[in-house]
C-alpha positions as CSV (number, residue, x, y, z in Angstrom):
1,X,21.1,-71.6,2.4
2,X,23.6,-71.2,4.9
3,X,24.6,-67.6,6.0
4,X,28.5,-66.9,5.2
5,X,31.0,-64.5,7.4
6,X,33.6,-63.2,5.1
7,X,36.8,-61.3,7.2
8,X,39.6,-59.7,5.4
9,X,38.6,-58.3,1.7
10,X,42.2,-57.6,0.3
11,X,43.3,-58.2,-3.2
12,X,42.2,-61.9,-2.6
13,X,39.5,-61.4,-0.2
14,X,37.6,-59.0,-2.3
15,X,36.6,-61.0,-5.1
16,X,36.8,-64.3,-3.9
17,X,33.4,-62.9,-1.6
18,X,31.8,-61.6,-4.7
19,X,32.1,-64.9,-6.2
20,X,30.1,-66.0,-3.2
21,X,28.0,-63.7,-3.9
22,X,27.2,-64.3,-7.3
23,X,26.7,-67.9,-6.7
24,X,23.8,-66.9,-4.2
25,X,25.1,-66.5,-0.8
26,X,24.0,-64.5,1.8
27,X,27.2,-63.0,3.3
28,X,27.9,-60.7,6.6
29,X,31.8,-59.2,5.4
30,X,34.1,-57.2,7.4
31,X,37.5,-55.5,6.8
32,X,39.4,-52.8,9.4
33,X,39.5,-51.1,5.4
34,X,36.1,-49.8,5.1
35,X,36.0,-49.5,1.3
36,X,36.1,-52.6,0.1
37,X,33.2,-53.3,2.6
38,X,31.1,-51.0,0.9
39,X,31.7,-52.2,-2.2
40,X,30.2,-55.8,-1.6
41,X,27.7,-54.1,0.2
42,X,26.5,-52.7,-2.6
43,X,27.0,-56.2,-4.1
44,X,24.3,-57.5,-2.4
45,X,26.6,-58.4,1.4
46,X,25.5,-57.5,5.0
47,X,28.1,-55.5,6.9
48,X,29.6,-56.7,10.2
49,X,30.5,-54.1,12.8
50,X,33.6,-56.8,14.2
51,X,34.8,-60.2,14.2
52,X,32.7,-61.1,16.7
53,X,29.7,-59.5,15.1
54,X,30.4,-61.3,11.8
55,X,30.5,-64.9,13.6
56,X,27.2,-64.1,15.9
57,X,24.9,-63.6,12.8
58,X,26.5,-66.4,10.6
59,X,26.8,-70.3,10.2
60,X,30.5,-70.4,8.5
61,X,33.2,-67.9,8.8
62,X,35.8,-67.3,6.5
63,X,39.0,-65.6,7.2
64,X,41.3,-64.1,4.9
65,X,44.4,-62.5,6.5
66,X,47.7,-61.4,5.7
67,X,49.4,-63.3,8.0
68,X,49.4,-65.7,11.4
69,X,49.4,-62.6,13.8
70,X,46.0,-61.6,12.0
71,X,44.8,-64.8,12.2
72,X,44.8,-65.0,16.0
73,X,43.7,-61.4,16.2
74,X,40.9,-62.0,14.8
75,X,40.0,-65.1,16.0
76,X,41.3,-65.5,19.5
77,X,41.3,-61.9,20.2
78,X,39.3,-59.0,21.8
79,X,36.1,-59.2,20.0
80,X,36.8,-61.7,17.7
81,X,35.4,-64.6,16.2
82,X,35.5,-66.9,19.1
83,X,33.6,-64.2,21.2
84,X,30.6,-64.2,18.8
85,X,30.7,-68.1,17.8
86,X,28.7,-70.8,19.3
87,X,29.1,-74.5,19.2
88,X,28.5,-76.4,15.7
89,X,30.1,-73.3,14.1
90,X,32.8,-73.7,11.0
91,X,36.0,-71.4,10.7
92,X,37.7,-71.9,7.5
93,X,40.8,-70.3,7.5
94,X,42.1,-69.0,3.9
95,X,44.7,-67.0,5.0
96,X,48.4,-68.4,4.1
97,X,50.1,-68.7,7.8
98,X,52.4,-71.0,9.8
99,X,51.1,-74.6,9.8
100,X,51.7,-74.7,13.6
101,X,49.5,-71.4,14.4
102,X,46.7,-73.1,12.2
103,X,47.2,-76.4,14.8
104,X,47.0,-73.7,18.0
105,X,44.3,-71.5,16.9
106,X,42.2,-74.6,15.5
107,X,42.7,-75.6,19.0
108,X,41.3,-73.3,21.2
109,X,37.9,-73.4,18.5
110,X,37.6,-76.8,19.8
111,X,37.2,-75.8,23.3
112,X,34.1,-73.8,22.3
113,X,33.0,-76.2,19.9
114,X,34.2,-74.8,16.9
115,X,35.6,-76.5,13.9
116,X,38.0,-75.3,12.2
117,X,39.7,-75.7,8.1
118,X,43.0,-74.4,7.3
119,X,42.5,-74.0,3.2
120,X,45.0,-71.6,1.8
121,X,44.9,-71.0,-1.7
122,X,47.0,-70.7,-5.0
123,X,46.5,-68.6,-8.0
124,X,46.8,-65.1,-7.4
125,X,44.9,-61.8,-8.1
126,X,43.1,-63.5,-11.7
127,X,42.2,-66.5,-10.2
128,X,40.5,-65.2,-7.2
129,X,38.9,-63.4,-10.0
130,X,37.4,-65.8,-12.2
131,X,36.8,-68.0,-9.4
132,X,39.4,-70.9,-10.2
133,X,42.1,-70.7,-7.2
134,X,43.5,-74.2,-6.1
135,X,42.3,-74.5,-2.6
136,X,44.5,-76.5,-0.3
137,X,42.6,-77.8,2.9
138,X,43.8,-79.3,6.3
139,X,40.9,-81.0,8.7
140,X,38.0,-83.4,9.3
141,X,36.7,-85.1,6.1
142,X,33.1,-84.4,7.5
143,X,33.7,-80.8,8.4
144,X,35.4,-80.8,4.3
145,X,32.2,-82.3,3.3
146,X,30.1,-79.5,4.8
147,X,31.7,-76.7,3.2
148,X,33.2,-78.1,-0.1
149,X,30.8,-76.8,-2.4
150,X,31.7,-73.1,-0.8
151,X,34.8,-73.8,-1.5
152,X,34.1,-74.5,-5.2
153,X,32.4,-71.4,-5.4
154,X,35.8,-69.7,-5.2
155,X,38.3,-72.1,-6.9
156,X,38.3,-74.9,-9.3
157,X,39.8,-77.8,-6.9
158,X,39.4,-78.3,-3.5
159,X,41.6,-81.2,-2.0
160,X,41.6,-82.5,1.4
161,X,45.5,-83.2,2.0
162,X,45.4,-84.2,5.7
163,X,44.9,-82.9,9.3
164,X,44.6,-79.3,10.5
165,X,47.6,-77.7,9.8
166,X,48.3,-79.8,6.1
167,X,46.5,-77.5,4.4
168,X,48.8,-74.3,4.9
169,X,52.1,-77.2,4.6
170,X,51.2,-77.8,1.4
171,X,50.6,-74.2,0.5
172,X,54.7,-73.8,1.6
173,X,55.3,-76.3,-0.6
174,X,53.4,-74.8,-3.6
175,X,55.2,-71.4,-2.5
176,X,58.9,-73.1,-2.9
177,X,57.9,-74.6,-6.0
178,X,56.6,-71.4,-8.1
179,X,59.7,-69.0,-6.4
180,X,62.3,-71.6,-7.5
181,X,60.4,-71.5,-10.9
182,X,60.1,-67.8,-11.0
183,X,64.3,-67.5,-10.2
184,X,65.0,-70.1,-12.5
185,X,62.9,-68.5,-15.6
186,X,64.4,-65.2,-14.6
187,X,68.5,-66.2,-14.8
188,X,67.5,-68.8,-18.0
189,X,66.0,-65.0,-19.9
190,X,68.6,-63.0,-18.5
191,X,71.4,-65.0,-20.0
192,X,69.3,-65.5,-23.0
193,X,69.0,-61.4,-23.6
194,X,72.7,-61.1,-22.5
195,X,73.9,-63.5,-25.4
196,X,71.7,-61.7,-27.8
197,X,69.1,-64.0,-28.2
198,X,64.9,-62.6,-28.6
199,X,63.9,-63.4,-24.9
200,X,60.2,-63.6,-26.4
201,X,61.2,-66.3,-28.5
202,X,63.2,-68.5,-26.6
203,X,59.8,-67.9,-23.9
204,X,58.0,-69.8,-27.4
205,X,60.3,-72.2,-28.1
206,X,60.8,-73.5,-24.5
207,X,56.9,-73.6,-23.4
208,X,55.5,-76.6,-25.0
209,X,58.6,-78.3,-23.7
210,X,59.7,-80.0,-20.6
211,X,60.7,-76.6,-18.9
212,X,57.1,-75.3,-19.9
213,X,55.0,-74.4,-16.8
214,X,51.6,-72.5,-15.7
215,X,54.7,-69.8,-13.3
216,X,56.0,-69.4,-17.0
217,X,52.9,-69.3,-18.8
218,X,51.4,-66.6,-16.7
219,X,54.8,-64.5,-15.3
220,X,57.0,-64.5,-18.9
221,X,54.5,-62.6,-20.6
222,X,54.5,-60.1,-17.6
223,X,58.2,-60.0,-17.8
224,X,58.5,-59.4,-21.3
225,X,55.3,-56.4,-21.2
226,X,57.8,-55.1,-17.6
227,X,54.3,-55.5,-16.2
228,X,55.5,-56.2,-12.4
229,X,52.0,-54.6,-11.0
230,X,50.8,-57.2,-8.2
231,X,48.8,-60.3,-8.8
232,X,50.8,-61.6,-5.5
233,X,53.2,-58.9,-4.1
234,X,57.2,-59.6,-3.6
235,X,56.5,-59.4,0.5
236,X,53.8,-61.7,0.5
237,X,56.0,-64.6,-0.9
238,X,58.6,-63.4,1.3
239,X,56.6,-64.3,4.4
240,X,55.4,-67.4,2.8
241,X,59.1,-67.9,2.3
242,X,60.2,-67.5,6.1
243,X,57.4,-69.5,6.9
244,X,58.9,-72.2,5.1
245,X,61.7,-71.6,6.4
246,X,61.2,-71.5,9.9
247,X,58.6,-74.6,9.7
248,X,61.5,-77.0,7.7
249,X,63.7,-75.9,10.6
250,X,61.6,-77.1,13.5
251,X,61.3,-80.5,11.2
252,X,65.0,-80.7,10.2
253,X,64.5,-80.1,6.3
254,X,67.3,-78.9,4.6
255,X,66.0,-76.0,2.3
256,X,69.2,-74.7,0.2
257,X,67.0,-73.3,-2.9
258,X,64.1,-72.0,-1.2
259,X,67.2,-70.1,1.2
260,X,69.1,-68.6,-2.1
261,X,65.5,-67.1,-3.5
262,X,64.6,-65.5,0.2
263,X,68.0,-64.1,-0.1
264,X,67.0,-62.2,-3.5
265,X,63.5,-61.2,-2.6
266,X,65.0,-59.2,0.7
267,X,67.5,-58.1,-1.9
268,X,64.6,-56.7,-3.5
269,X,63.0,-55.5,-1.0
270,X,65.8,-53.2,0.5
271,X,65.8,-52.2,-3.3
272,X,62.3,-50.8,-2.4
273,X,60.5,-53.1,-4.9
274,X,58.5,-55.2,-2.3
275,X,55.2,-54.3,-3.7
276,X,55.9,-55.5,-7.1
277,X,54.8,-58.8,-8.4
278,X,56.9,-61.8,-7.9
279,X,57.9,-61.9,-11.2
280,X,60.1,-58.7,-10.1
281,X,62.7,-61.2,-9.2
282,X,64.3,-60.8,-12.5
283,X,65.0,-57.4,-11.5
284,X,67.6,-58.5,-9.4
285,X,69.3,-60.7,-12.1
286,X,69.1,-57.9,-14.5
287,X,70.6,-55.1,-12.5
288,X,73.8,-57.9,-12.0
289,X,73.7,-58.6,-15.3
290,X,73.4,-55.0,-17.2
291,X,70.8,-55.8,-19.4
292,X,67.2,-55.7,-19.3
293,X,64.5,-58.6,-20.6
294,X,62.0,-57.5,-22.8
């Protein structure tokens, strides 16, 4: 069985590497936060002393970053993956980043040989959990091939959508999609509570309907319990959301929605509530609106 490098063990990371684990994977992990690392050591995992350490004893490397500026730290950087990797390797890049840094860094792999996936995923803290996160992936059919039954240890689906780069596109697009969901569930219970009607059971009336959703199915609950403790953290979307933003700029997409929501979440944020769950946008509708959903 092939030998897996695991880089970046966050509230994703973490458990998406024990569910490699527990499907019988050897795995070399490695985080700048050192305890995390030692708990899927004592998992059963290997620890790598770097990057480059990590992609020197493995076959496949996966990378799960914050953001693009991680990414190319740890790939193309000083001691990095690059440094350690020889030719036939396989980055697969989990991390949620600009489409066009995905293109660049999947680039410079080439030169040395490397092959490289771009397979963000969706579902949050639970899913990464139980193992059943929507994995988006951008690359060669034949390098999807080689690692899709990795990828199924960690999520449910895994669908090829394109070239390098498609993968983290279609992760924007899934990001628009549940914060335009999020905002509109959030103004349709504020004005519910404001007009005096049980926010709990409009939330049951609606859900089997046309406006029923999984973003309402797994945030109105939270909402209602004012359970805004991060399964994907306020800033996180945020970035995903300039990301968006800055990518439908280069192309000439007009983004009016996705623009209004960013505008709310760094209203939040200045309101020193970037570490909640995205849920939290309600917050902002409630503190205009006096009244709170519950």
């Amino acid at each position: 069985m092939q030998k897996i490098g695991f880089i970046g063990l966050g509230i994703m990371g973490k458990p998406m590497a024990k569910n490699l684990l527990k499907a019988g994977y050897k795995l070399v992990v490695y985080d700048i936060n050192k305890q995390p690392v030692k708990e899927l050591v004592e998992a059963g995992a290997e620890e790598g002393l770097s990057s480059k350490d990590v992609a020197e004893r493995t076959d496949i490397i996966i990378t799960m970053l914050p953001n693009s500026p991680h990414v190319k730290e740890v790939i193309l950087g000083e001691n990095g993956v690059l440094e350690g990797a020889r030719q036939g390797q396989i980055i697969v890049d989990m991390s949620s980043i600009a489409p066009l840094v995905s293109m660049e860094v999947a680039a410079k792999a080439k030169e040395k040989g490397v092959e490289m996936l771009d397979a963000p995923v969706s579902g949050g803290e639970p899913k990464a959990i139980d193992g059943t996160l929507s994995i988006m992936v951008g690359g060669s059919q034949e390098v999807f091939d080689k690692v899709k039954d990795i990828l199924l240890c960690m999520g449910s689906s895994a669908v090829l959508v394109g070239d390098i780069g498609s993968g983290n596109i279609t992760k924007l697009a899934n990001q628009i999609i549940v914060a335009l969901n999020i905002a509109a569930m959030s103004e349709a219970f504020v004005l519910a509570t404001k007009a005096g009607v049980d926010p709990e059971r409009v939330y049951q009336a609606i859900r089997g309907g046309l406006a029923g959703s999984t973003v309402l199915d797994a945030k109105a609950p939270m909402v209602m319990e004012r359970n805004f403790k991060p399964g994907f953290r306020i800033e996180l979307h945020i970035k995903d959301l300039m990301n968006a933003l800055e990518t439908a700029h280069e192309i000439g997409v007009p983004t009016f929605l996705t623009s209004q929501v960013m505008e709310i979440m760094q209203a939040l944020k200045v309101d020193g509530k970037e570490k909640n769950d995205h849920c939290g946008i309600i917050q902002f509708y409630e503190k205009l609106a006096g009244v709170e959903v519950k």
